[in-house]
Structure formats: C-alpha cells, structure tokens
Residue, then its C-alpha position, 0 to 999 in steps of 0.5 A: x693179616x690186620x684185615x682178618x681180625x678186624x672187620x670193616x665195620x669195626x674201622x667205623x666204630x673206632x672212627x666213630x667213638x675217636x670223633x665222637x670223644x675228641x668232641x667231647x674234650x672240645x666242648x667241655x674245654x669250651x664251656x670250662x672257659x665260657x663258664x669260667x670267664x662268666x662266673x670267676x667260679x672254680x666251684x660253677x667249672x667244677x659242676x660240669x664233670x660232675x654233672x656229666x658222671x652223674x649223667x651218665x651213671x644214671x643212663x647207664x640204670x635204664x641202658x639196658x631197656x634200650x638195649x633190649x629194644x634196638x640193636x646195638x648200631x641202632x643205639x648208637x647212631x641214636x646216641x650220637x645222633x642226638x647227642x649232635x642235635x642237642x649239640x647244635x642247639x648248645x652252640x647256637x644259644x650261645x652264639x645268640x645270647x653270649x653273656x647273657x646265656x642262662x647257664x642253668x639251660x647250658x647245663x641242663x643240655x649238657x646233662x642231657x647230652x652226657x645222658x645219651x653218652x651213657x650207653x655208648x661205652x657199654x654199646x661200643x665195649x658190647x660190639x667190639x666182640x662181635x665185629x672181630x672175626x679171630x680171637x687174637x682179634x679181639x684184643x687187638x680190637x682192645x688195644x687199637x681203642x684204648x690206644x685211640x682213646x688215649x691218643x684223645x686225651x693226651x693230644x685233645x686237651x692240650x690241641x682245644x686249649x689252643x684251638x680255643x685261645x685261637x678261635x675264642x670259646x663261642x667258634x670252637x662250639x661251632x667247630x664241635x658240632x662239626x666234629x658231632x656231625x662226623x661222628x654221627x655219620x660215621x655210625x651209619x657204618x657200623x653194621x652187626x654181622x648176621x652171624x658171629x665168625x668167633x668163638x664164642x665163651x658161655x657164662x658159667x652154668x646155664x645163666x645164658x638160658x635161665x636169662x633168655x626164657x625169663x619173663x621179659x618184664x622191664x624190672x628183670x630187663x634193668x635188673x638182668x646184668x646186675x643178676x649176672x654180675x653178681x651170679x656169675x664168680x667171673x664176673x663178679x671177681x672182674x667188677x671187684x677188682x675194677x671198683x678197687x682199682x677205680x677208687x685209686x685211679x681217681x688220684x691222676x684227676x689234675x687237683x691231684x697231681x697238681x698237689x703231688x707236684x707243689x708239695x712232694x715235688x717242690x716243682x711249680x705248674x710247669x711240672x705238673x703239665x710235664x708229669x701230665x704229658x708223660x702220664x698220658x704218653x705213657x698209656x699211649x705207648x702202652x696201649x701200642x705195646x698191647x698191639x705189639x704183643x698180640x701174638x706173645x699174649x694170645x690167650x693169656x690174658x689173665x697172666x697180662x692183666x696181673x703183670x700190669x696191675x703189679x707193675x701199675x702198683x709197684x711204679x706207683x709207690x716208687x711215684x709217691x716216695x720220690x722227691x726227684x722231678x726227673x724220676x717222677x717223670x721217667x715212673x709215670x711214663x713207665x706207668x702207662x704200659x703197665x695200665x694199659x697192659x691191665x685194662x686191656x686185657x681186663x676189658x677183654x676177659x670181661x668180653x670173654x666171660x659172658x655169651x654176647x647177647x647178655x654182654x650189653x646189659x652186664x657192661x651197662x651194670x658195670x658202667x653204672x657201678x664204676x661212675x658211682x665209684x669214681x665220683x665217691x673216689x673223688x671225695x674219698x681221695x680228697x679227704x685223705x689227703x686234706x688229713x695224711x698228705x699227698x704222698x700218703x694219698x699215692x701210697x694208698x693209691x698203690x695199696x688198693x691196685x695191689x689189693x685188687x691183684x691180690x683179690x685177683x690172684x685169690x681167685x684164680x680159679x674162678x678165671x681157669x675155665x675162661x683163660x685156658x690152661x695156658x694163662x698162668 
C-alpha cells in the first residue's frame, strides 16, 4: 500500500534532504567548537546561525527566478551540489590553516553555502506533491519528512557532540563533505514525473491563469508568490497563522530553555538537556502518530491542524506555570504530537491550496517572510523576558499559538473549498 502513495523518486528526496540536514548539524557543530576554541567568543558562535538565516531569507528573495528557469530536481542537484564543493573547500582551508584560518573567509563560505540552502526548503516542500500518486499520499509524504527532520535534530546534535569530541573539529569536516557528497548523489534520483497522478487543487478564482499569461518579466517572477500569498484568503490566512505561530516558536532556541530550567525550574544544565530530549522526542513520536493516523485524518486536515495547535498552546501554558521538573518533562514530550499534528497537516494544506506550478514561488515568498519573522522573534523574545520573566515569555508564547487558532477559526470559510465538507 506504502509504495502506492509514494513514489520511488520521492524515496531519494527524503533520502536526499536527511543526508543533506544531518550534514548541516554536523558542520555547524563543528565550527560552533572551532570558532569557540579560537575566539572564547559566545557573540563570534553566536554569529553563525544568525548569518545563516539571513542567508538564507535573502536566497529565499530571488528563489523564485531560479525556480522559473530550471526545474525543480535540476535546482536541487544545483543546491546541493554546490553546497558540497563549497563545502569541501571549507574543510580543506581549515585542514591547511588550523589556527590561523581567517574566519571572515569561513564565514563568507558559510554564508554562501546557507545562501544555496535557501530554496531547497520550498524546492523539496514544492515537490513533495508532485512525486505522490494518491491523496492520502501526501500527508503521509508530510509526516515521513517531518519525521526525518526531527529524527535529525533530536539524534544529530547529541551523535556531532560526540563525533566531534572523538575526532576532533577539523576530521569531523572531513566526514561532512562525505555526508554532502551522498546528499548531492542521491539528487540524481529525484525525478519529476511528466504527468502529475493526483488531484490536483486551483487556487481561488483565476489566479492560475491571471499568472501564467503575465509578462515574464523578472520583477513579476520575484514578485509572483508574494501576489498570490496576499490575493489568495487561503493562503494569506496560512501565512498569518504561521508568522503568529513562528513568533513564539522561537522560545524552544536553547538560551531559552535553559532560562526556563534555572529560574522556573530550579534545576541545573542536566535538566535542560532532558526537557531537550523529551521535546524533541516528543515531535518525533508525533511526527509517527501523523503516519499512524493517515487513514483517520483523510482530508481533514484543517480539523487536525486546529486539534494540534490548541493542544501545542494549552500544554504549553501548563509548561510555563509548573515548577515541578518531572511534569515539565511529561508536557513538553506531549507537546510534540500536538505540533506535529498542526504543522504537518498545515504544510499539507499550504500544498493544497495552490496549482503545483505556482506552489514553488508561493513556499519561496513564505520562506522568506518566516526567516525574517524568526530572527525579529529572537530579539522580540529576548526583550521580554530581560523585562516580564521567563515564565511570563512561555505564557505569551502560548497566547500567540492560540491567537493564531483563533485567527484560524475566524476563517474557517476561507478554508471550506480546500478541506471538504467533511474537515470540521
């Protein structure tokens, strides 16, 4: 049955993108330690992932001329080819230089990797669709990346720290291009079909057609997705949520928690990697519950996201008013269905609410958006809890998930004609 859903070039997608992502947690633990050692600067480590979402929000800008000259395996075997070359040149100046490295030209390469980063999100979420043959296929599609993606971050950082103590900073780079490499060669097999098997969903009105007989123009190609994000109350009621969502999202990132454990909690550094742990094996064994519940769901996936995003909101104010570690732990690994459960099945109506051909351009806009969003959330989030608390950040944290369903269930009727009458 699983092979009626998913197509084999899907199978090298996934494959592709895990390789390429354990990749990426590899080297940035890598240079988090080389910049460290060199430096004894939190603000010089801290740089890095900064860098890269700006990177990465700014290739997300002019993604959409990318997408409209090459096809979307083509883009991708561009990305991660490059990203491998520019990957291999990295390791090899560092293998060279040591400490003398210069690390403004190891940040200029990492901003150009992160650069071609950028649109392989919306290139993969853009493809996803067309490389699933049923419609029960496609949130299972959702469900097995996200899975994979969580299974990264929950396993991946916790196996670099060790791979990086065993072989030292400098090796474990040697290892990640190795791991770029097999990314890169397994986008060889990611094949778009010639003919889409699925139904397909038209956006609203003739958005479809006012797009395709506009000049192509490359002010209208950057421009396109963000029209139709804008033109199209699906759509534009999506993104809203997600921007909302994503401003409290950004209170997970580890200073956070690490606060949360200290001040609420009373609990040393141990703790906060077990409220770690337990978040991210929560969103794992969500992500598999999304697999399990296929079939229950069906096409009601507008039921399933507003299911998650309250459940994700309630837990997480019972998170910020607790004082006992052990529940602390038990409500952030019951968290993780309950985001999964929103953000797959989000993703999926994104997919749904936009013909294929424009979906590329529309993920790209959005990407964009959500990057600038985070990195304003960070400073946003920090603020408040220099000025209110922690336990007062987590609270708010909550009241922006559930503003976001409330926004979502103020607009229900913009939702009717892509969840079926059988979503509520």
């Amino acid at each position: 049955m699983k092979s009626s859903f998913l197509t084999r070039p899907f199978y090298f997608l996934w494959t592709t993108q895990t390789a390429a992502n354990a990749a990426d947690v590899l080297y940035i633990m890598a240079l988090t330690v080389l910049v460290l050692n060199q430096t004894d600067s939190l603000v010089s480590a801290a740089f890095m992932p900064l860098m890269r979402s700006a990177a990465q929000m700014m290739s997300g800008l002019i993604a959409p001329i990318l997408i409209n000259r090459f096809k979307l395996p083509t883009l991708l075997l561009l990305s991660q080819t490059g990203q491998f070359l520019l990957f291999v040149v990295l390791a090899v100046y560092l293998q060279l230089h040591g400490n003398e490295a210069s690390f403004l030209l190891v940040f200029l390469l990492v901003f150009a990797m992160s650069f071609l980063d950028g649109w392989t999100v919306p290139a993969r979420n853009a493809l996803v669709p067309r490389l699933v043959t049923q419609e029960q296929g496609l949130l299972k599609a959702n469900g097995l990346i996200s899975v994979s993606d969580q299974v990264v971050q929950f396993a991946g950082w916790g196996l670099s720290g060790v791979i990086v103590a065993l072989l030292g900073a400098s090796h474990t780079l040697l290892v990640t291009a190795v791991v770029y490499g097999l990314a890169a060669a397994f986008t060889l097999g990611v094949k778009e079909p010639v003919k889409a098997h699925h139904t397909r969903v038209q956006p609203e009105g003739n958005a479809a057609a006012t797009s395709e007989s506009a000049p192509s123009s490359k002010w209208h190609t950057l421009t396109e997705g963000w029209k139709l994000v804008w033109r199209m109350p699906r759509l534009r009621l999506l993104t809203f949520m997600d921007i909302i969502d994503m401003l409290g999202g950004s209170v997970w990132v580890g200073a956070f928690t690490l606060a949360f454990v200290q001040v609420a909690l009373g609990q040393g550094e141990e703790w906060w990697g077990f409220i770690n742990a337990a978040y991210f094996a929560g969103t794992v064994g969500g992500g598999l519950l999304v697999l399990a519940l296929v079939r229950v769901i069906g096409t009601r996936y507008l039921a399933a996201m507003l299911v998650g995003m309250a459940g994700y909101g309630v837990l997480t104010a019972f998170y910020a008013l607790t004082t006992s570690p052990y529940i602390a732990l038990v409500l952030v690994l019951l968290m993780g269905p309950f985001a999964e459960m929103s953000i797959v099945n989000r993703r999926t109506l994104i997919q749904r609410s936009v013909a294929q051909e424009m979906l590329p351009n529309v993920l790209a806009a959005q990407a964009s958006l959500l990057h600038l969003v985070f990195c304003i959330s960070l400073l946003v989030m920090a603020g408040i809890a220099e000025r209110f608390g922690i336990v007062n950040l987590y609270l708010f944290a909550s009241g922006l998930t559930l503003l976001a369903l409330g926004v979502g269930l103020i607009g229900l009727r913009a939702f009717r004609s892509v969840a079926g009458h059988g979503s509520l």
